[in-house]
Residue frames as a rotation matrix with the C-alpha (Angstrom) as fourth column:
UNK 1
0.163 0.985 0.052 15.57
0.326 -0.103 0.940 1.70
0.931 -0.137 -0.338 -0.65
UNK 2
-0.994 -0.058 -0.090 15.14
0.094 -0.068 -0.993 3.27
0.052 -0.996 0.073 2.93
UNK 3
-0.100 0.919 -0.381 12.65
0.320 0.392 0.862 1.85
0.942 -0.036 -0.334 4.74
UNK 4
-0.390 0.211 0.896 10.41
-0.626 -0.774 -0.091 3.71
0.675 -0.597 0.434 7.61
UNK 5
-0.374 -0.075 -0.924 10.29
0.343 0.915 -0.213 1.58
0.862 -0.397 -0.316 10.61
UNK 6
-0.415 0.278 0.866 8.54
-0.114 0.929 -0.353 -0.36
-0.903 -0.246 -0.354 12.42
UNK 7
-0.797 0.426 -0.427 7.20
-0.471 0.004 0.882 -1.78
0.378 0.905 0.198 9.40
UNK 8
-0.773 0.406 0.487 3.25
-0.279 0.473 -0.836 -3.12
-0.570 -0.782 -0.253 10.12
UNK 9
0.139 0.910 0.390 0.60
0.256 0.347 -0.902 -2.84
-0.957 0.225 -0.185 8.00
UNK 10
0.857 0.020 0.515 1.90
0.496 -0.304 -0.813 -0.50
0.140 0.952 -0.271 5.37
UNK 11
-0.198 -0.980 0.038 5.38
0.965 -0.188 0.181 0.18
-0.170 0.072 0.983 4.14
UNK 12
0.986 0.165 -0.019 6.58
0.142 -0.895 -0.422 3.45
-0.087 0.414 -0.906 3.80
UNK 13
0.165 -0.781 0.603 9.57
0.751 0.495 0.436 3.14
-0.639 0.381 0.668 1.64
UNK 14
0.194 -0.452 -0.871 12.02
-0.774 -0.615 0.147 6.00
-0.602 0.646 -0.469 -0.45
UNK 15
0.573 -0.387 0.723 12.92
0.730 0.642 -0.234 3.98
-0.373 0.662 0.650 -3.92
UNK 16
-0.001 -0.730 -0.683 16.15
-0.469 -0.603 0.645 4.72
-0.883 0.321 -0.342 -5.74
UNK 17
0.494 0.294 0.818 15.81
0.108 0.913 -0.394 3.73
-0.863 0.283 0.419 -9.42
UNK 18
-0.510 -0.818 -0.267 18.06
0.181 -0.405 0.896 3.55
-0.841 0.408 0.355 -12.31
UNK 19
0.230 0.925 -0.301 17.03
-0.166 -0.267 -0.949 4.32
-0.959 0.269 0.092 -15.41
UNK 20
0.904 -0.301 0.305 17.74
0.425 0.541 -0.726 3.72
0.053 0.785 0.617 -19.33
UNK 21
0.446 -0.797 0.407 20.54
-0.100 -0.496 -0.863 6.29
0.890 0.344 -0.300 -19.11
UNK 22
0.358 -0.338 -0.870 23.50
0.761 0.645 0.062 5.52
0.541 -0.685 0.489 -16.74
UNK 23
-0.620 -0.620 0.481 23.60
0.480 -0.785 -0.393 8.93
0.621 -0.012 0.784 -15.92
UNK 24
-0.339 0.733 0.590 20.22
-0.892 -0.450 0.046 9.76
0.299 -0.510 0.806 -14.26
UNK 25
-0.856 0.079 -0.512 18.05
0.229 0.944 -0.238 8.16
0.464 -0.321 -0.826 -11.99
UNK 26
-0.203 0.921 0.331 14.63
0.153 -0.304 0.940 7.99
0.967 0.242 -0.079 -10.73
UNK 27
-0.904 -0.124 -0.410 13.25
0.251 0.622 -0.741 8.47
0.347 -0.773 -0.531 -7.18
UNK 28
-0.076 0.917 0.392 9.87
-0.401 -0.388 0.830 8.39
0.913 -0.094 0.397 -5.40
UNK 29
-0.805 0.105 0.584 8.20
-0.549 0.242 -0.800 6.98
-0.225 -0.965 -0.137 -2.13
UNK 30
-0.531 0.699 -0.478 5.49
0.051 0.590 0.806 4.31
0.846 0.404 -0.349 -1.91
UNK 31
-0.135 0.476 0.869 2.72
-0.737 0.538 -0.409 3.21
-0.662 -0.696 0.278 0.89
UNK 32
-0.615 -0.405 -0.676 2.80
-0.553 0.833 0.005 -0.26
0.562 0.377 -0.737 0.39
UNK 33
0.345 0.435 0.832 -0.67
-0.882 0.453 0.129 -2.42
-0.321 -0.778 0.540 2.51
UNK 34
-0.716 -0.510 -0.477 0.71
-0.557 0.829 -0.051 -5.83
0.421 0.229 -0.877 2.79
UNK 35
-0.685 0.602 0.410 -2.51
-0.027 0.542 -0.840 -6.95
-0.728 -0.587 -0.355 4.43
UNK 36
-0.016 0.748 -0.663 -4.54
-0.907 -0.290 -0.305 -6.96
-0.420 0.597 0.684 1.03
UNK 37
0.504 0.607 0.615 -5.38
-0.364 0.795 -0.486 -10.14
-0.784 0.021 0.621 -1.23
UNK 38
0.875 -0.282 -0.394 -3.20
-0.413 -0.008 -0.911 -9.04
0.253 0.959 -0.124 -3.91
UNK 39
0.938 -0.332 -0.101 -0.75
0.338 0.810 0.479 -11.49
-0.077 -0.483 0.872 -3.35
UNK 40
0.157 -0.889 0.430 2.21
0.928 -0.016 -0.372 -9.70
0.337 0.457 0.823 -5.11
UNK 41
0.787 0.615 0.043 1.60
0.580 -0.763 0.286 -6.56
0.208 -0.200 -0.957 -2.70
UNK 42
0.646 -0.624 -0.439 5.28
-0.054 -0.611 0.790 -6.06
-0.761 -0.487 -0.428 -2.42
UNK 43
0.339 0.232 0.912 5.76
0.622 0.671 -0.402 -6.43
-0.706 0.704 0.083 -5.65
UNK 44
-0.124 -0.020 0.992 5.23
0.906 -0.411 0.105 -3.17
0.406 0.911 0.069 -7.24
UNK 45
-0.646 -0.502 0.576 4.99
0.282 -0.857 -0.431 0.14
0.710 -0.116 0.695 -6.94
UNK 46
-0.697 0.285 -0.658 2.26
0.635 -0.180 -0.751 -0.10
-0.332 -0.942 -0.056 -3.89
UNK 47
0.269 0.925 0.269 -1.40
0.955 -0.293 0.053 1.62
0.127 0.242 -0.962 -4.02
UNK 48
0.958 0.286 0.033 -0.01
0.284 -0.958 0.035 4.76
0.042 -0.025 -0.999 -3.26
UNK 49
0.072 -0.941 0.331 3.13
0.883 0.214 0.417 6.61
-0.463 0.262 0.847 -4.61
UNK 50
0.993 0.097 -0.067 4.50
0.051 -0.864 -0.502 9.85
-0.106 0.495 -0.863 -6.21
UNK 51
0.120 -0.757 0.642 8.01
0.638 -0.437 -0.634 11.16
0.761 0.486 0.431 -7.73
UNK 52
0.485 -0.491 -0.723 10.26
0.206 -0.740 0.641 13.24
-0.850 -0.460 -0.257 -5.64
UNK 53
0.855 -0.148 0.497 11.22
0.344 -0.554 -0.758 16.02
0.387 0.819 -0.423 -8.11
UNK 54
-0.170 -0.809 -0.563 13.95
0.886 -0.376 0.273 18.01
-0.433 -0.453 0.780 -7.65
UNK 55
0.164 0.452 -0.877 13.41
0.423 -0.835 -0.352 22.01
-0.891 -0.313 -0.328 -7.29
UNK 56
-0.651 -0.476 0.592 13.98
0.736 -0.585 0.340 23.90
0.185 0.657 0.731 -10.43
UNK 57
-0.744 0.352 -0.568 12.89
-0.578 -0.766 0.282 28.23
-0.336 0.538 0.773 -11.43
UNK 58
0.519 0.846 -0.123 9.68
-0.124 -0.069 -0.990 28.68
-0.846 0.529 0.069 -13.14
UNK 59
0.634 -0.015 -0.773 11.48
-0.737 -0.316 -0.598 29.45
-0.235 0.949 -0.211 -16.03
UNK 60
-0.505 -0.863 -0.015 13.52
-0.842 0.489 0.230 26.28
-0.191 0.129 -0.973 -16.21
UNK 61
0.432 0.667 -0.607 12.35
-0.529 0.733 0.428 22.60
0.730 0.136 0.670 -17.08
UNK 62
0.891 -0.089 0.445 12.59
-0.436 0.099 0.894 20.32
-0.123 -0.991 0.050 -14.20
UNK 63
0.059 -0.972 -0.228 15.72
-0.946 0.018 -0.322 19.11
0.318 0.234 -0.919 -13.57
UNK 64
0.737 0.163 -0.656 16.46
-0.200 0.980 0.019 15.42
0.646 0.117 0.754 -13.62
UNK 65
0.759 -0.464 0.456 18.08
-0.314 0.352 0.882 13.54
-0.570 -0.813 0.121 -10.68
UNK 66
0.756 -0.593 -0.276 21.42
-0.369 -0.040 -0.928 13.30
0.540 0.804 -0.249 -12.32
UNK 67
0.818 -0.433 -0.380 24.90
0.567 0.722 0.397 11.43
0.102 -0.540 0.835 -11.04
UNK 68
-0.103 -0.932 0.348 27.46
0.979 -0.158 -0.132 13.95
0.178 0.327 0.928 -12.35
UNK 69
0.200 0.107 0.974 25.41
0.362 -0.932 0.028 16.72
0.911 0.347 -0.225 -11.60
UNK 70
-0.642 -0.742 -0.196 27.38
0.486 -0.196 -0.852 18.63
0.593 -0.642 0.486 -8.39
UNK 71
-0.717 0.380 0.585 24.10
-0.677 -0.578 -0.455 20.41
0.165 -0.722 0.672 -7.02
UNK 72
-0.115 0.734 -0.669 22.14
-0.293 0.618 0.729 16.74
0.949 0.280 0.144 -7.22
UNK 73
-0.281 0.234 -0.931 23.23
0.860 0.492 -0.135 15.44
0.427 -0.838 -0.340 -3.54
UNK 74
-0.863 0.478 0.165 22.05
-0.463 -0.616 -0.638 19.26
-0.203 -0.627 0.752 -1.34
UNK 75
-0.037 0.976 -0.214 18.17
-0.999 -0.032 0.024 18.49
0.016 0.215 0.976 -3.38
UNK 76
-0.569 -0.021 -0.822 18.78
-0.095 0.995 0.040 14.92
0.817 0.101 -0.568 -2.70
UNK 77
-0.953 -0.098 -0.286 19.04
0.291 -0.033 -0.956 15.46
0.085 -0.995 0.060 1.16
UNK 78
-0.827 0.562 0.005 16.12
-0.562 -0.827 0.009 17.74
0.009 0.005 1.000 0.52
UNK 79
-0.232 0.807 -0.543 14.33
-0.824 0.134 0.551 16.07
0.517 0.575 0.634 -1.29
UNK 80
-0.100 0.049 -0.994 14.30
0.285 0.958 0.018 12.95
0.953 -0.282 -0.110 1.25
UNK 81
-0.981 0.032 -0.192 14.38
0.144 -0.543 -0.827 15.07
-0.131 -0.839 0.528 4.26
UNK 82
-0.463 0.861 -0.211 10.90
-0.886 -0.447 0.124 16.62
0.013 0.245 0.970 2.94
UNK 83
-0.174 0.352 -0.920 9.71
-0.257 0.885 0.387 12.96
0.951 0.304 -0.063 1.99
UNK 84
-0.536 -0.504 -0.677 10.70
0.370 0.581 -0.725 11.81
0.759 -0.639 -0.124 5.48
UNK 85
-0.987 0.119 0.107 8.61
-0.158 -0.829 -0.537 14.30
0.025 -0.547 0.837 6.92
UNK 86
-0.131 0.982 -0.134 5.50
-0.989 -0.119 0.089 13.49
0.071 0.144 0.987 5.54
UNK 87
0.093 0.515 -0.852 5.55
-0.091 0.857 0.508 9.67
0.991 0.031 0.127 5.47
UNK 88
-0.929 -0.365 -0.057 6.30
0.038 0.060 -0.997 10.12
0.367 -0.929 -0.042 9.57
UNK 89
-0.703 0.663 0.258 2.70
-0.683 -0.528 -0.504 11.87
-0.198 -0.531 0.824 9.90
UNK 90
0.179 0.841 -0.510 1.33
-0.943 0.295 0.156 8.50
0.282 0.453 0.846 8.28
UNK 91
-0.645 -0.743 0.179 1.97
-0.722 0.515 -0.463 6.33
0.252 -0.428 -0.868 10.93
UNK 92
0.049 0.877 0.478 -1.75
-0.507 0.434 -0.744 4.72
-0.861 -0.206 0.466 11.30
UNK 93
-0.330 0.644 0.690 -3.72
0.912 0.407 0.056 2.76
-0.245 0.648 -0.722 9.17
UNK 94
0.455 0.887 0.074 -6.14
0.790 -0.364 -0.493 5.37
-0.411 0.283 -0.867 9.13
UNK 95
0.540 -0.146 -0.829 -3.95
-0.311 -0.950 -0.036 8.46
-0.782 0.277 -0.558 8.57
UNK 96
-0.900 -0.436 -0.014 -1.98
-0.050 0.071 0.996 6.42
-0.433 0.897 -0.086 5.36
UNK 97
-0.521 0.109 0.847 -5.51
0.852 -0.004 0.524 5.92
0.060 0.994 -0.091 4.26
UNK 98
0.622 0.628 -0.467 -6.96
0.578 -0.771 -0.267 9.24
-0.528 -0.104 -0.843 4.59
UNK 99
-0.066 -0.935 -0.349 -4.21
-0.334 -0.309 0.891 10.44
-0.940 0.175 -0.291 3.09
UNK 100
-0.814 0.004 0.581 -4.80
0.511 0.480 0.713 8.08
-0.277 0.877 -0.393 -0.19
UNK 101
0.299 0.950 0.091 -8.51
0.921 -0.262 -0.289 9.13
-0.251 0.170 -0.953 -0.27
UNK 102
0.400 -0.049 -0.915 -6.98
0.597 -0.744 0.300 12.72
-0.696 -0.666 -0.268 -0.12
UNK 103
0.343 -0.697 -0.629 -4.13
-0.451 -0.710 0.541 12.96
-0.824 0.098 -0.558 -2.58
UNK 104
-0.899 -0.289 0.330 -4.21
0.078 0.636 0.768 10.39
-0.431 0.716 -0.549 -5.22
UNK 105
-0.270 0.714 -0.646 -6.32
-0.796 -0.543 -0.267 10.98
-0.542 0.443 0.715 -8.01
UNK 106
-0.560 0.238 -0.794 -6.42
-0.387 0.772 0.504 7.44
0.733 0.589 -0.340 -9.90
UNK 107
0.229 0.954 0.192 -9.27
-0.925 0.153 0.347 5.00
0.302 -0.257 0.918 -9.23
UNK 108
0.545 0.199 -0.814 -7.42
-0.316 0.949 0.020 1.75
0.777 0.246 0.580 -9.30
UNK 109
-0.839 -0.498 -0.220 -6.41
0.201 0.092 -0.975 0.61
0.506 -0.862 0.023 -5.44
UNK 110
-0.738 0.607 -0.296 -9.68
-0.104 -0.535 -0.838 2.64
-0.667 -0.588 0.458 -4.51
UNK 111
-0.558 0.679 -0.476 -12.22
-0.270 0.394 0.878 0.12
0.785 0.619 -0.036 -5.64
UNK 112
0.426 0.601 0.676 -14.79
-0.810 -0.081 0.581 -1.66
0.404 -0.795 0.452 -3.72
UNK 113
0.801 -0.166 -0.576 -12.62
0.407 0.855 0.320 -4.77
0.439 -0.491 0.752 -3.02
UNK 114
-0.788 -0.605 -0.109 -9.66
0.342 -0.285 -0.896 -2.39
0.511 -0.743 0.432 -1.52
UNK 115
-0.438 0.593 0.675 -12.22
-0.644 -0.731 0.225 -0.42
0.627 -0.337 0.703 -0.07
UNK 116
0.680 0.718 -0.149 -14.04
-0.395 0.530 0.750 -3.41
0.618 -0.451 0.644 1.42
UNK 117
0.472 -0.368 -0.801 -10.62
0.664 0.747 0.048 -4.82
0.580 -0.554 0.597 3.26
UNK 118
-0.650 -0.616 0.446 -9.40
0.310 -0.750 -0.584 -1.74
0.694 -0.241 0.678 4.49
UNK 119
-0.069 0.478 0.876 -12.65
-0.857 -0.478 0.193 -0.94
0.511 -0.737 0.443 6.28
UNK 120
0.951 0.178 -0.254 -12.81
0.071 0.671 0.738 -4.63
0.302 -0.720 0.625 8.01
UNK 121
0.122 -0.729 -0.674 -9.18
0.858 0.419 -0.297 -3.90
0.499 -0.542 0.676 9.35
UNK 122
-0.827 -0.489 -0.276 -10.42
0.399 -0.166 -0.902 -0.78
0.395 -0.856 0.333 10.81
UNK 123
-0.874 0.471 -0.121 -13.09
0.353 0.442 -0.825 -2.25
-0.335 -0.764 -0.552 12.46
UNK 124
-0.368 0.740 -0.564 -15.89
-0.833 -0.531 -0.154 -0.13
-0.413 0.413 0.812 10.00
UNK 125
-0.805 0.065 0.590 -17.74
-0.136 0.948 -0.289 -3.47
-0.577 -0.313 -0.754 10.03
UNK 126
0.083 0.785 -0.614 -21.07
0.102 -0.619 -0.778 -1.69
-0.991 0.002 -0.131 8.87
UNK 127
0.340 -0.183 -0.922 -19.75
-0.930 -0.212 -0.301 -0.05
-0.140 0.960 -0.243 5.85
UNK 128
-0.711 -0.553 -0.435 -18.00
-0.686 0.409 0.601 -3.10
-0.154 0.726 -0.670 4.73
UNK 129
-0.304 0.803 0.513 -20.90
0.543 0.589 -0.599 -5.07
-0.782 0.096 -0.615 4.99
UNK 130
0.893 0.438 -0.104 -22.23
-0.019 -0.195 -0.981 -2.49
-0.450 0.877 -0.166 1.82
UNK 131
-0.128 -0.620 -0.774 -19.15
-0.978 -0.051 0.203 -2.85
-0.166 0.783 -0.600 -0.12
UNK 132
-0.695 -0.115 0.709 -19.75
-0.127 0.991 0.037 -6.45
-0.707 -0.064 -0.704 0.39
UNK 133
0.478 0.790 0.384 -23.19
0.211 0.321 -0.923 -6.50
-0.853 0.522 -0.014 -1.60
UNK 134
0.710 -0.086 -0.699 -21.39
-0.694 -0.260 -0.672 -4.68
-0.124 0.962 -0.244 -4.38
UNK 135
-0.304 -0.944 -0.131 -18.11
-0.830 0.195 0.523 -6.95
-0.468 0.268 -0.842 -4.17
UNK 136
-0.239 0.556 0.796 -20.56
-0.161 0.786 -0.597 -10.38
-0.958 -0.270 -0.098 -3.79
UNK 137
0.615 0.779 -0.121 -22.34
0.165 -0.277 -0.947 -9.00
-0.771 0.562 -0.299 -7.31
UNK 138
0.238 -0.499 -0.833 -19.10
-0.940 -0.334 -0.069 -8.15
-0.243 0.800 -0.549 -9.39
UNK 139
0.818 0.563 0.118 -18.23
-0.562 0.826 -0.046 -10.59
-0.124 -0.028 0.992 -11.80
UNK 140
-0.252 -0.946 -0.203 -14.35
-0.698 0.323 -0.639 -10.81
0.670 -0.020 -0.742 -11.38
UNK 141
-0.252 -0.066 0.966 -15.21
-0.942 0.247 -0.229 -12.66
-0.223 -0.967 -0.124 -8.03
UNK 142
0.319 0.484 0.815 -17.01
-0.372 0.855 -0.362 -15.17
-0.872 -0.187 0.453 -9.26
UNK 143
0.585 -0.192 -0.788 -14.87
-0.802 0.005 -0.597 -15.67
0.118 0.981 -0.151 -12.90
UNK 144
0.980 -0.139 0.144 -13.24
0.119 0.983 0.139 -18.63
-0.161 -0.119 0.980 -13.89
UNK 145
0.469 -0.876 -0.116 -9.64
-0.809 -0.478 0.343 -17.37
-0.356 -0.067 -0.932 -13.16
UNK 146
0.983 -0.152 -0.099 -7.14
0.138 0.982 -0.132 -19.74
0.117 0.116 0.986 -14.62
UNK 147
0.029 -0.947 0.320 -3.85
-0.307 -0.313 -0.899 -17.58
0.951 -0.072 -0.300 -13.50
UNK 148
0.003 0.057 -0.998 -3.26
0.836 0.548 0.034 -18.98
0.549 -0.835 -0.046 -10.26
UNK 149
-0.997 0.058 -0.043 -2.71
-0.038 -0.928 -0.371 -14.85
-0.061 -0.369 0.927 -8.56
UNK 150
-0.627 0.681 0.378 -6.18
-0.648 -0.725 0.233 -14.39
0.433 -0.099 0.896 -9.52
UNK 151
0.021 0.578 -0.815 -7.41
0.074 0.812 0.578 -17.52
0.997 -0.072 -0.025 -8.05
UNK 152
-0.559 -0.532 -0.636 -5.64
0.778 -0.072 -0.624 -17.03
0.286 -0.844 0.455 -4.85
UNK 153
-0.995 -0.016 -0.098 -7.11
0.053 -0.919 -0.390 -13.67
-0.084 -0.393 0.916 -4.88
UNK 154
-0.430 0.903 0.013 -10.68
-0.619 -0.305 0.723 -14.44
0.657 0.303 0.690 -5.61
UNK 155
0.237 0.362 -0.902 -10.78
0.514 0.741 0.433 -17.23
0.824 -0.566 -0.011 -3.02
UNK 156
-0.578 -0.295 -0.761 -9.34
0.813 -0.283 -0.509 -15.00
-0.065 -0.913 0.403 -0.16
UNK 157
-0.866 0.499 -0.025 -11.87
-0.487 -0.832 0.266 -12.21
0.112 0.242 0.964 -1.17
UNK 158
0.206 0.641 -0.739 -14.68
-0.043 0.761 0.648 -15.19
0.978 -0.101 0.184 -0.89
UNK 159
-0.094 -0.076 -0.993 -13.26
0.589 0.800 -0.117 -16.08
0.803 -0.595 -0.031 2.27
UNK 160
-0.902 -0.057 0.427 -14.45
0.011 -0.994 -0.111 -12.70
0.431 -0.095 0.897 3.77
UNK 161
-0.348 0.906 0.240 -17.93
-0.322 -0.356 0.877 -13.31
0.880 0.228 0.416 3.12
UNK 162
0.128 0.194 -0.973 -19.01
0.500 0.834 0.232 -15.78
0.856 -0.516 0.010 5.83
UNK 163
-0.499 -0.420 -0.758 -17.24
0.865 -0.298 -0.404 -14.25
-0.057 -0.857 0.512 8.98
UNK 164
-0.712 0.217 0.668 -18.31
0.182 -0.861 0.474 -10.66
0.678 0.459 0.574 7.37
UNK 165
-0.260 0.957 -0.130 -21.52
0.015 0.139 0.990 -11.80
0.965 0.256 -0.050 7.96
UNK 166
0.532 0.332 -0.779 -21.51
0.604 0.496 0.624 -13.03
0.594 -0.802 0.064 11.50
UNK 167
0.739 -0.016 0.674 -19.46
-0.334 -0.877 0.346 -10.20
0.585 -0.481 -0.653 12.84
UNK 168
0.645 -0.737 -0.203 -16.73
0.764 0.626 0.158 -12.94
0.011 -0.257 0.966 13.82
UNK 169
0.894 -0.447 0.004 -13.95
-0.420 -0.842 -0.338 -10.24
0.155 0.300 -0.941 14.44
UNK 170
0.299 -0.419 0.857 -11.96
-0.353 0.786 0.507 -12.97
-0.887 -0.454 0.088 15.83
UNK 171
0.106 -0.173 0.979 -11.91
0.640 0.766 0.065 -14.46
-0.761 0.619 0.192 12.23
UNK 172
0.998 -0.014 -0.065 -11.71
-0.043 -0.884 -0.465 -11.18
-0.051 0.467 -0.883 10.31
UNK 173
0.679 -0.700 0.223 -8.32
-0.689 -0.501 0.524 -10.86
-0.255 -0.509 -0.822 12.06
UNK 174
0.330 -0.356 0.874 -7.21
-0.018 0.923 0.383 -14.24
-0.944 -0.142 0.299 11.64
UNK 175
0.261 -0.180 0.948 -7.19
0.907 0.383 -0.177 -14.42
-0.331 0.906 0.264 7.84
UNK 176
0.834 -0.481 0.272 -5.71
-0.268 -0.783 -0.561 -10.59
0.483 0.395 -0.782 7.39
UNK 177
0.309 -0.849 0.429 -2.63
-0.533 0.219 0.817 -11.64
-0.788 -0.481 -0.384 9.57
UNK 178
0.059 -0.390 0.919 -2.12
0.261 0.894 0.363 -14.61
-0.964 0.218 0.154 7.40
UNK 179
0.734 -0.133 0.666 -2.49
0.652 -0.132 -0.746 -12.78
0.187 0.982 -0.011 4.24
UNK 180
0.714 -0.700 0.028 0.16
-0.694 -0.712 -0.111 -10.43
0.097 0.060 -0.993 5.66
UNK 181
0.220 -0.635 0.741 2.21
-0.579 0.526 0.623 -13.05
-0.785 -0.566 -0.252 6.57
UNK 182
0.319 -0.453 0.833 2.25
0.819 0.573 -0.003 -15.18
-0.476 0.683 0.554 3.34
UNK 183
0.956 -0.220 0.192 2.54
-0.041 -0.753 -0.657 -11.51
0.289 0.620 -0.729 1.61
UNK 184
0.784 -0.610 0.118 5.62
-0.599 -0.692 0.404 -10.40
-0.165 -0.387 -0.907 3.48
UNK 185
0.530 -0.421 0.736 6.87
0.155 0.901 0.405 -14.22
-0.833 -0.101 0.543 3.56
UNK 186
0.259 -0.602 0.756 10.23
0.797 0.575 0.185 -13.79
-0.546 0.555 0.628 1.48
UNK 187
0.646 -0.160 0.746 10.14
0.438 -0.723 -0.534 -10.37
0.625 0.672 -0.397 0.07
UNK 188
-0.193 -0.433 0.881 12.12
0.247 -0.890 -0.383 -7.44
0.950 0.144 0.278 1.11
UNK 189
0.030 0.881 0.472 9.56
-0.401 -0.422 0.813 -6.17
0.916 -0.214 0.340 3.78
UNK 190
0.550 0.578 -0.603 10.33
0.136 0.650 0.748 -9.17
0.824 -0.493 0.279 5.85
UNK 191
-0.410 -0.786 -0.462 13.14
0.815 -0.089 -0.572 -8.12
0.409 -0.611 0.678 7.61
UNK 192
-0.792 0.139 0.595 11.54
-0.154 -0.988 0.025 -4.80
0.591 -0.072 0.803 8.70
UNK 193
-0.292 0.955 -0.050 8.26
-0.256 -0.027 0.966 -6.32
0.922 0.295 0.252 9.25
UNK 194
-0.980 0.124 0.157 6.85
-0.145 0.099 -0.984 -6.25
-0.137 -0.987 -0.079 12.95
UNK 195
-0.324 0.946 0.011 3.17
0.652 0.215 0.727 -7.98
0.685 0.243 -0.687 13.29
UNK 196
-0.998 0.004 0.066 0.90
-0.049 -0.729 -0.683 -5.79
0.046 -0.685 0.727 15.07
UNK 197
-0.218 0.976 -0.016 -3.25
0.746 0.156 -0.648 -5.58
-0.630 -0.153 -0.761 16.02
UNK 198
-0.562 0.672 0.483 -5.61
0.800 0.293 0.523 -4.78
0.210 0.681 -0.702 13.75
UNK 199
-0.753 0.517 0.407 -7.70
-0.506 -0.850 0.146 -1.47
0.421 -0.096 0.902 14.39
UNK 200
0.134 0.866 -0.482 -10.45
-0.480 0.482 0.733 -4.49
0.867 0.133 0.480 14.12
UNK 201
-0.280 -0.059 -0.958 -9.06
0.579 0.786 -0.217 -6.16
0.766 -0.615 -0.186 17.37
UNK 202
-0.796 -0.604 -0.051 -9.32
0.470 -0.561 -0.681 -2.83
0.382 -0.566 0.730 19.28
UNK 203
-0.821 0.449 0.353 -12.49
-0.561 -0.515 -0.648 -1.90
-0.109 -0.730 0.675 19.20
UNK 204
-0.593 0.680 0.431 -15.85
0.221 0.652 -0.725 -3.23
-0.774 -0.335 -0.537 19.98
């Protein structure tokens, strides 16, 4: 992996993976928010993510990241150089998500319960207050979870509501730290990881 430092809210991470054949391998790039509910947020492949291809001719099929192949490490370099470029310009909160909203086409990450913690950590207090009515109203929240993840995650999605309400930004803040902090606690991430303020502490 090569990780883009400081790390704060959201990795931005190159993965090298192997694959069934010991001959080829996979690689992409992730944003990773570590400040969400999903407890296993460094887990997996991260709400946003894409394949780094390697160039090929129209008239060719794409070529596969290969070990043995002698022109694989130039369109490596490339192909991480180029990468490296673009996760630089997504150094905010706001510009990694604007950037999701932008360029990913799947729905799942960009519901109303990401949608509802992403705008109380930057500071769009307002709008999350309507994502609240819809989150309040869905019935995952309020299901009888008996995996202990989704418990964890329906009680820290509850524990929103209350502070939400009262404009407490003070307490907004408080309980996204600490979900970054138990997230990060032990993974990868932690060694990289640098706490940092909230959009939501910054402004009024």
């Amino acid at each position: 992996m090569l990780w883009l430092t400081p790390v704060t809210h959201v990795t931005r991470d190159i993965w090298i993976y192997p694959t069934r054949s010991a001959l080829h391998f996979d690689l992409h790039w992730t944003l990773t928010p570590l400040f969400q509910p999903d407890v296993r947020a460094t887990a997996h492949a991260g709400f946003c993510w894409d394949f780094i291809r390697r160039p090929f001719e129209p008239s060719e099929a794409a070529k596969a990241w290969c070990w043995d192949d002698p022109t694989m490490p130039e369109d490596l370099l490339c192909g991480i150089e180029k990468t490296l470029r673009l996760l630089r310009t997504l150094d905010t909160l706001q510009a990694g998500r604007s950037f999701t909203e932008a360029h990913m086409d799947y729905t799942w990450g960009k519901d109303f319960f990401e949608n509802l913690v992403y705008d109380i950590a930057l500071g769009n207090l307002n709008l999350a207050r309507c994502w609240w009515q819809q989150v309040e109203a869905s019935p995952a929240l309020h299901a009888s979870h008996h995996d202990e993840f989704w418990r964890t995650w329906a009680l820290r999605i509850q524990s929103l509501g209350e502070p939400l309400m009262d404009d407490d930004r003070a307490a907004l803040a408080a309980i996204l730290h600490r979900w970054e902090r138990e997230n990060v606690a032990g993974t990868e991430a932690e060694a990289f990881w640098m706490p940092s303020p909230f959009p939501l502490e910054e402004t009024a």
